[in-house]
N, C-alpha and C positions, 0 to 999 in steps of 0.2 A: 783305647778302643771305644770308651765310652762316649767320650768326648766328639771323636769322629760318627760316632753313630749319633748324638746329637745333633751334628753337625748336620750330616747325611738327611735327616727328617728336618731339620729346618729350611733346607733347599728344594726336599722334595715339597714340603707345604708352600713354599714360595712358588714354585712351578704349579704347583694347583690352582692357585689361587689369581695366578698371571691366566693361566689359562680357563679361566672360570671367568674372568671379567672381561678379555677376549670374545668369549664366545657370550657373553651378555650385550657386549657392543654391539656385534656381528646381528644378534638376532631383533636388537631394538632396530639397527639401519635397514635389514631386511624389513621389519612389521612399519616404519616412517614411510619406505620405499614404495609399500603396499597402500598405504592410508592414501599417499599423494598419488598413487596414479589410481585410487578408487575416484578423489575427487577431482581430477584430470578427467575420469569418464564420466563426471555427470555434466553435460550440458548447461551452459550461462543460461541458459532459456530458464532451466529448471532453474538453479539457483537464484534468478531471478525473481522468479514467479515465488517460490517459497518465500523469501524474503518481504516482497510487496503485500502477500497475505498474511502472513504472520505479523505484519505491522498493522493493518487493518484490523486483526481480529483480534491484535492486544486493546487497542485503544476503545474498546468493547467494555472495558475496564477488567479484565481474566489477570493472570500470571503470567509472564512468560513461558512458563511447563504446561499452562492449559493452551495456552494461544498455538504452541509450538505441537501439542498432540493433536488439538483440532485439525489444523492444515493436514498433518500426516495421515491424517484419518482420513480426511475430506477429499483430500486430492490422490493419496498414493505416491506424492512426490517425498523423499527422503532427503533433500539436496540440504547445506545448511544452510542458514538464516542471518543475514544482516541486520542486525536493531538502528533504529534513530535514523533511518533512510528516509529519503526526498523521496514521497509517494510519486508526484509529478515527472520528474526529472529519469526513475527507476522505469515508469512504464514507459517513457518516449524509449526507452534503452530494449525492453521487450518489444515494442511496437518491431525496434528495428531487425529484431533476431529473429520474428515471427511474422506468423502469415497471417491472412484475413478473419480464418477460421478459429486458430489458436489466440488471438486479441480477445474474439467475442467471447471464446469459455473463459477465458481467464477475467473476464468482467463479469461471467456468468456464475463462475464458483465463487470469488467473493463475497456476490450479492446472496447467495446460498449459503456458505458460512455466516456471514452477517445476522442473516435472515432466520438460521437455524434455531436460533435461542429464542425467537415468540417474546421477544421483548422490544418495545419500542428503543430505536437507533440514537446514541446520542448524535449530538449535532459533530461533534468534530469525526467520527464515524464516518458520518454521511458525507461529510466535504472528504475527509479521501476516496469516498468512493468516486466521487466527482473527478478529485485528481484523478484517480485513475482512471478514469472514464475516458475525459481528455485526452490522457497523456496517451493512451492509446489511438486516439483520434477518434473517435465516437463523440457526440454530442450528449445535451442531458435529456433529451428523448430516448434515448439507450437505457440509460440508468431510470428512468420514469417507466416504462414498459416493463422493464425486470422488476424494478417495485410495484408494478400492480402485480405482475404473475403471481409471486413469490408471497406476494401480502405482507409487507412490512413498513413500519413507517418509523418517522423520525421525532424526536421531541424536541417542538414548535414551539413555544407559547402563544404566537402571533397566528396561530392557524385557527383559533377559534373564532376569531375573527372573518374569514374569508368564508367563502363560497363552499361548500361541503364536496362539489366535487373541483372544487379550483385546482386538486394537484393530479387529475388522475392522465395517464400516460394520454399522449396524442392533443393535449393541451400545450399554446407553443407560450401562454399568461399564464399567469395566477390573479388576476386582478381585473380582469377584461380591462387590462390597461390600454391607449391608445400605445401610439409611436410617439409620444414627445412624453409622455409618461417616463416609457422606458428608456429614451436618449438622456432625460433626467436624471435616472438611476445611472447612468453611464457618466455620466457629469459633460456629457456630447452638446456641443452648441453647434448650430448652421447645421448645413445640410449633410447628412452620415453617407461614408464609403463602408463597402466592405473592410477597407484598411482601417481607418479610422475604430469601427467598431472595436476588433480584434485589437487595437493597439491600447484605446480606452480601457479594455477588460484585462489585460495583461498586466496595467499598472494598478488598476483598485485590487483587482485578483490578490496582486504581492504586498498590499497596502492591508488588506483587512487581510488577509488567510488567519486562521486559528491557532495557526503554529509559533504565528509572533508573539503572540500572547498566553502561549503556555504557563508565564510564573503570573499573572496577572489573578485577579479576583474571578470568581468563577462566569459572576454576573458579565465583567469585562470576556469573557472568555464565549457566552452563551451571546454577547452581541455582535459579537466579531464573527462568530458561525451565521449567524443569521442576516447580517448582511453579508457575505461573501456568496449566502445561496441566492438573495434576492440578486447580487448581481451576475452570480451567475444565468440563472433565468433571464434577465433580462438580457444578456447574450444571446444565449438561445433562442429565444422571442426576437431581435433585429437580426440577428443572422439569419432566422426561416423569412422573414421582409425582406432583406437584402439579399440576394442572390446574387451567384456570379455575374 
């Protein structure tokens, strides 16, 4: 009798114990089930846009847990967050999911987060804002207007040099350059198209950006910023010459 009653609880403890891990499976595949169609309902839009800001606002130099609480504060968006993304490449991707309105805030909170901390912009900062600026389709007269609004600027060292108001919005120089100045900066010979321009700035663009030079000395890193922006402006400056 004893034995069988040993028996009896070791089967009843096995049937507990099947049925304990059962219902442990059952309620994790429920709460996965749950998790994925929470983020099934956030929109690519969102997850986008968090992503592209919380790339921006690391490279501010913060943590990833400050950069990731700022956006959530800043914006209200919840979505999660891609690290190490192609700022460029991610807004042409929001460009296409949104509308005229939703580009400009999302260039507008940015510049706002960036902006927030009252500290002067490093330079590779500032070139994604650019990218993104771009990639949205906006020009850097966008990004030049919101940096006067906002009041923030960038760390230059060549700006001590220039003209005191050489960068302020609605300015399409920094140099009161001519037109063969700036085809110079383009490395453009003979006489410039619209095509041509755009095509010049797309190869120096991928040639200097900052990002190719991330393992690089910081010196190499703070030149490569700063010509990317001079050729970015000088974009800017033949494109408002060149018109359609």
């Amino acid at each position: 009798m004893e034995l069988l009653a040993v028996i009896l609880m070791f089967l009843a403890g096995g049937a507990i114990a099947v049925f304990v891990m059962i219902a442990v499976t059952l309620a994790r595949r429920d709460e996965d089930r749950t998790f994925g169609a929470q983020q099934q309902a956030i929109p690519e839009r969102d997850r986008v846009a968090a992503s592209l800001l919380f790339h921006i606002v690391s490279l501010g130099g913060v943590s990833s847990d400050v950069a990731l609480r700022e956006v959530r504060r800043g914006t209200g968006i919840a979505a999660p967050v891609t690290s190490g993304i192609d700022v460029a490449n991610w807004a042409e991707r929001y460009a296409q999911l949104s509308n005229a309105q939703q580009r400009a805030s999302l260039l507008e909170t940015a510049v706002q987060l960036v902006a927030s901390r009252g500290a002067l912009v490093p330079l590779r900062q500032y070139v994604a804002l650019l990218d993104l600026s771009f990639g949205l389709g906006f020009q850097t007269s966008a990004l030049a207007r919101l940096r006067e609004q906002y009041g923030f600027d960038y760390i230059d060292h060549a700006k001590d040099g220039r003209p005191r108001d050489a960068d302020r919005a609605g300015r399409v120089t920094f140099f009161e350059r001519d037109e063969r100045e700036l085809l110079r900066v383009l490395e453009i010979e003979g006489t410039p198209t619209r095509a041509t321009i755009i095509s010049a700035y797309r190869k120096l663009a991928a040639q200097h950006h900052p990002d190719r030079y991330h393992s690089s000395s910081e010196a190499a890193q703070h030149d490569a910023a700063a010509r990317f922006i001079e050729i970015s402006r000088a974009y800017e400056a033949l494109l408002a010459i060149h018109k359609e």
